[in-house]
Every structure is written in C-alpha cells, then in structure tokens.
MIFIDREN-582199 format. One record per residue (C-alpha): residue number from 1; residue in three letters; x, y, z. Coordinates in pm, 1 decimal. Example, Ala and Ser with C-alpha at 12.3 -4.5 7.8 and 13.67 -1.06 7.14 Angstrom:
REM MIFIDREN-582199
+-----+-----+----------+----------+----------+
!   n ! res !     east !    north !       up !
+-----+-----+----------+----------+----------+
!   1 ! ALA !   1230.0 !   -450.0 !    780.0 !
!   2 ! SER !   1367.0 !   -106.0 !    714.0 !
+-----+-----+----------+----------+----------+
//
This chain:
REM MIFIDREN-582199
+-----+-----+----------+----------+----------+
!   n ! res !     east !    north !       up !
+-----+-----+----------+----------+----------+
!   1 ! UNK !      0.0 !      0.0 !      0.0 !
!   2 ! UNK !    116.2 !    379.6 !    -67.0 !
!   3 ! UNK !    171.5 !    598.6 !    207.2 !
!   4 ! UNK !    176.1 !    903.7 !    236.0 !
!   5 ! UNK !    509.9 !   1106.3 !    186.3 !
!   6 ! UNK !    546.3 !    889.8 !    -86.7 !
!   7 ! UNK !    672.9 !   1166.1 !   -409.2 !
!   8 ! UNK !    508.3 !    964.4 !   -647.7 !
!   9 ! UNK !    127.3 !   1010.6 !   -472.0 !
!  10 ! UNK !    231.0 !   1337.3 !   -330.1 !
!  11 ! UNK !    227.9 !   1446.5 !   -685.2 !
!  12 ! UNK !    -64.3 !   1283.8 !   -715.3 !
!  13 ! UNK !   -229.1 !   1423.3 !   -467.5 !
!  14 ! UNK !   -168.9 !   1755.0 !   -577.6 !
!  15 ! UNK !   -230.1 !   1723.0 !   -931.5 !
!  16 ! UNK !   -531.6 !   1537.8 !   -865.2 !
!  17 ! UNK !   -677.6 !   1828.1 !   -615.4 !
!  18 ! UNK !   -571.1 !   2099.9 !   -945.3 !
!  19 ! UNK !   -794.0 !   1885.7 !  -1181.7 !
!  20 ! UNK !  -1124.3 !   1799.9 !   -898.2 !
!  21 ! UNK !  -1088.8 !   2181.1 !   -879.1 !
!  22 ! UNK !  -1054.9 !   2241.1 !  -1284.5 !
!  23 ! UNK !  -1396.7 !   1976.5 !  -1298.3 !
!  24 ! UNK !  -1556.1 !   2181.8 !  -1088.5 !
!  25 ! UNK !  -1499.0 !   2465.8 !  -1266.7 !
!  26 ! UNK !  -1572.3 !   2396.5 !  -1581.3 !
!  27 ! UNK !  -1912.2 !   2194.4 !  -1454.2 !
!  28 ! UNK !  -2054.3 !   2485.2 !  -1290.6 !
!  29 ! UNK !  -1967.0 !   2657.8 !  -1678.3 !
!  30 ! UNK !  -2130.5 !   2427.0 !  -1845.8 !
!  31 ! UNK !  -2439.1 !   2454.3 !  -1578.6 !
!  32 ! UNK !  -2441.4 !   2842.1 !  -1706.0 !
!  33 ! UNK !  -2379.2 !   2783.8 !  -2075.7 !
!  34 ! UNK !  -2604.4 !   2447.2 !  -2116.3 !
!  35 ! UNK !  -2541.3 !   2280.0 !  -2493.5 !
!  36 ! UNK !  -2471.1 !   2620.4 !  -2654.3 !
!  37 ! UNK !  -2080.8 !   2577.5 !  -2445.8 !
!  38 ! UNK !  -1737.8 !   2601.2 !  -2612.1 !
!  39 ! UNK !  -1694.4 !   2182.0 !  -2674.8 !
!  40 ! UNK !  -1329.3 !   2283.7 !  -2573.7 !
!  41 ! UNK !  -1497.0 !   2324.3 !  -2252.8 !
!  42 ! UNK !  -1613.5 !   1989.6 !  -2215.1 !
!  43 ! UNK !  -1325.7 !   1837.1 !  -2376.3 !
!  44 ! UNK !  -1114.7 !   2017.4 !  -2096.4 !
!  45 ! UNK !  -1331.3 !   1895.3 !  -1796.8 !
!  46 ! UNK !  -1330.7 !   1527.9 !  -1970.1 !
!  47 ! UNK !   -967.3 !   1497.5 !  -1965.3 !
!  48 ! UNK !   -878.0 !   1581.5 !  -1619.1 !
!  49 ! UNK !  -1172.4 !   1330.3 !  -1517.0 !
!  50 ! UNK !   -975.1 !   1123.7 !  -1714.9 !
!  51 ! UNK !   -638.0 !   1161.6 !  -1573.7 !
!  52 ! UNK !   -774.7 !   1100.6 !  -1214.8 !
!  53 ! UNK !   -884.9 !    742.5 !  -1341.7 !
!  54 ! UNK !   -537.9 !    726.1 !  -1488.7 !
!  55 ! UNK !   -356.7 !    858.1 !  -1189.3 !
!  56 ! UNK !   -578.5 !    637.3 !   -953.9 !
!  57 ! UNK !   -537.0 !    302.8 !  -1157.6 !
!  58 ! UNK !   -170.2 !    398.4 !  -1142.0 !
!  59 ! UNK !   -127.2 !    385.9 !   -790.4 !
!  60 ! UNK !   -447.4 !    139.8 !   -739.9 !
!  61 ! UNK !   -627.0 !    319.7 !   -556.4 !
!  62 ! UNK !   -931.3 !    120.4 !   -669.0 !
!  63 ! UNK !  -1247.6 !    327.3 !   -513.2 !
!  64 ! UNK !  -1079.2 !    677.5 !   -636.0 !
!  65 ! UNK !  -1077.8 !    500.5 !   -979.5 !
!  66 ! UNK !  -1421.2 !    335.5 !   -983.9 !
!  67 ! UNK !  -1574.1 !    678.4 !   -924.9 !
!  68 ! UNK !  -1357.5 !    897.8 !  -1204.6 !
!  69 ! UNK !  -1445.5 !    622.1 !  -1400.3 !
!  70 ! UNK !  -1800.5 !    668.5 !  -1392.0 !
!  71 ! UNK !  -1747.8 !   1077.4 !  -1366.9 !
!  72 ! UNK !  -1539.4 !   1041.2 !  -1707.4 !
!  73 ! UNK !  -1818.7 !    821.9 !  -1875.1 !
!  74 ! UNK !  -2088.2 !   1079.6 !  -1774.3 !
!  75 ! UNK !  -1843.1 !   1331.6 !  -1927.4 !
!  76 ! UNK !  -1804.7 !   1166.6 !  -2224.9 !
!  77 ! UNK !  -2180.8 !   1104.0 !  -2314.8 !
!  78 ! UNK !  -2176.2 !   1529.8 !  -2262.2 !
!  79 ! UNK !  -1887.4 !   1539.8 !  -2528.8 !
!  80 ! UNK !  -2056.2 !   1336.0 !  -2763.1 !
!  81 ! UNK !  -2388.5 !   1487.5 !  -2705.3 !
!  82 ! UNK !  -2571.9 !   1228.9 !  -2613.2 !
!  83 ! UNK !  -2716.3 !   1334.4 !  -2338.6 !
!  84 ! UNK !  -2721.1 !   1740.1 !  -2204.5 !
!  85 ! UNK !  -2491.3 !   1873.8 !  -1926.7 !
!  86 ! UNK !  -2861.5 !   1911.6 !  -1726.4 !
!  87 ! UNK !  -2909.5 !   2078.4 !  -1369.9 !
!  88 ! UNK !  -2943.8 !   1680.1 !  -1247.0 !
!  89 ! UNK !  -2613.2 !   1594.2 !  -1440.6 !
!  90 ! UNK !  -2397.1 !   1903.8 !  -1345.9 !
!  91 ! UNK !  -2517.1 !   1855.4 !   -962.7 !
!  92 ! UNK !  -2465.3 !   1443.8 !   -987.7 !
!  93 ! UNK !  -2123.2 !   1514.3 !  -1108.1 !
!  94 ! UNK !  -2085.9 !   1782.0 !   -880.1 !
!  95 ! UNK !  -2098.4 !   1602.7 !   -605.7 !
!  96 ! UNK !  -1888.2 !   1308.1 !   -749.7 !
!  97 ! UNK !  -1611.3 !   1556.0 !   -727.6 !
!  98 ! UNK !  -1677.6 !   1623.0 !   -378.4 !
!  99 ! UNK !  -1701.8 !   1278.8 !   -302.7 !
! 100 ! UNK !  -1398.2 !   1221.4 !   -473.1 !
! 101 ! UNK !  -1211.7 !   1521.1 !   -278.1 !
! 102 ! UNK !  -1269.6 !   1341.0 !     44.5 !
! 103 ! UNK !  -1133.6 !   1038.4 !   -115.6 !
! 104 ! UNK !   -844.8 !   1242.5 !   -223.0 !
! 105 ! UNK !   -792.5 !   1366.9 !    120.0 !
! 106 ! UNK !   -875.4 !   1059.0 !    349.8 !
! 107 ! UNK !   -621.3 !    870.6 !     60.6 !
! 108 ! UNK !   -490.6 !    574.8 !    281.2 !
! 109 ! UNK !   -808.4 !    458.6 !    396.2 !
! 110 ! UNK !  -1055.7 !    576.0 !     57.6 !
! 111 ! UNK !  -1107.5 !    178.4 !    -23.0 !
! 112 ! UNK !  -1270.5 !    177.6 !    268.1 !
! 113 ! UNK !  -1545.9 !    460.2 !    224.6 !
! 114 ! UNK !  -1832.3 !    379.6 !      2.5 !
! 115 ! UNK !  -1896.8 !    560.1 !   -337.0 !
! 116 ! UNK !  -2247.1 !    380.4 !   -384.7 !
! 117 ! UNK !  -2438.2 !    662.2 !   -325.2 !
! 118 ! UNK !  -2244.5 !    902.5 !   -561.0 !
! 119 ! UNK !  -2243.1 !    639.6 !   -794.2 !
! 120 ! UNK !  -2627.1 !    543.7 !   -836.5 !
! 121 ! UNK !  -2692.9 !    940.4 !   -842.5 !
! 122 ! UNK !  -2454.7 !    939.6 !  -1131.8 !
! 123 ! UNK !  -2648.3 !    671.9 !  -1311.5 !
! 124 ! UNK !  -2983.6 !    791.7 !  -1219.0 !
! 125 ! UNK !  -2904.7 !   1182.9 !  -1297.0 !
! 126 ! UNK !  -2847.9 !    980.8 !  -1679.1 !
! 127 ! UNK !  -3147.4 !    828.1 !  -1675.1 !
! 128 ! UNK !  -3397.8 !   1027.7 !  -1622.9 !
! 129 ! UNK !  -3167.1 !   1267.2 !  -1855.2 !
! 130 ! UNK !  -3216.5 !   1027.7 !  -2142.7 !
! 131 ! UNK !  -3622.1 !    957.2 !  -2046.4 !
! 132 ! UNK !  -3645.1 !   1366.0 !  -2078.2 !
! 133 ! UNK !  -3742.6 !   1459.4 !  -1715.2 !
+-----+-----+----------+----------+----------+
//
C-alpha cells in the first residue's frame, strides 16, 4: 500500500486536487452555458476526469478510480452529445467531485469509504436525462 510522503502520490495528490478543482470549474460553466458551451470546454473537464482514473489506476487506488471512471463516462456522453450537461447531471457530477475530494484527502483509507451513493446518483441523474425529465 502507498503511504503518504510517498513523491510519487504526493504528486498525485496535488495534481489530482488541481484537476477535482478544474472539474468543478468547468461543470458549474457548463451549468451556465447548457449545450450552446465552447466543446473545448467539455473536452477540458473530460480529460482531467480522465487523468484522475489514470492517476488512480496507477497507484491502485481502486475506489478513487471506480468513481472517475463513472465521472469520465458521464463526461463523455456530454462530449458526444448524447445526453445534455442538465441541472441533475452538473449537480450528480458535482458532487462526485466532492465525493472524490474526500477520497483524495482521506487517501490511505478511501477503499474503505463507500462511493455507492455518488455512484447510483450518477447513473440515475443519466437516466432520467435520457427519459427527458
């Protein structure tokens, strides 16, 4: 297991707390600016979610992964318009980001704190997205 003090999650650490902060950033944009937003926008906010699942898988920090994972798919199905960045689907993902900054900060023991909450009101948020509510 990785401990803290160790450079390589230091980094890590710090990179990854840049990019939650980037996400949330360019969600609550693309809250404001609905489909009519820059796609460089989205593009920008897809690739840090992305290199948190990379970072995480890295370093296996398996619970950190599982929910950038499902962040980043969200994100993608934004960048290829199939669904719209919604009020329910900015706030879902939203809060995935928070979830994942406690993660982030409570980094030796995040296998142990659940994500199943964050992670069904990902997958609902897309739901009733795609059924038009």
């Amino acid at each position: 297991m990785i401990q803290r003090g160790d450079q390589v999650l230091e980094i890590f650490l710090e990179e990854t707390t840049e990019r939650l902060d980037a996400i949330e950033s360019g969600l609550l944009h693309l809250e404001s600016c609905g489909e009519d937003c820059d796609p460089e926008i989205i593009n920008s906010i897809f690739r840090d979610a992305h290199s948190v699942k990379a970072g995480s898988n890295l370093l296996k920090l398996k619970t950190i992964e599982d929910l950038a994972h499902k962040l980043e798919n969200v994100l993608e199905m934004i960048r290829k318009k199939q669904i719209a960045p919604s009020e329910i689907i900015v706030t879902a993902c939203l809060e995935s980001v928070d979830k994942l900054r406690e993660l982030i900060e409570n980094v030796e023991r995040s296998d142990a704190i659940s994500t199943r909450l964050h992670t069904h009101m990902l997958e609902v948020a897309v739901q009733k997205t795609l059924q038009g509510e």
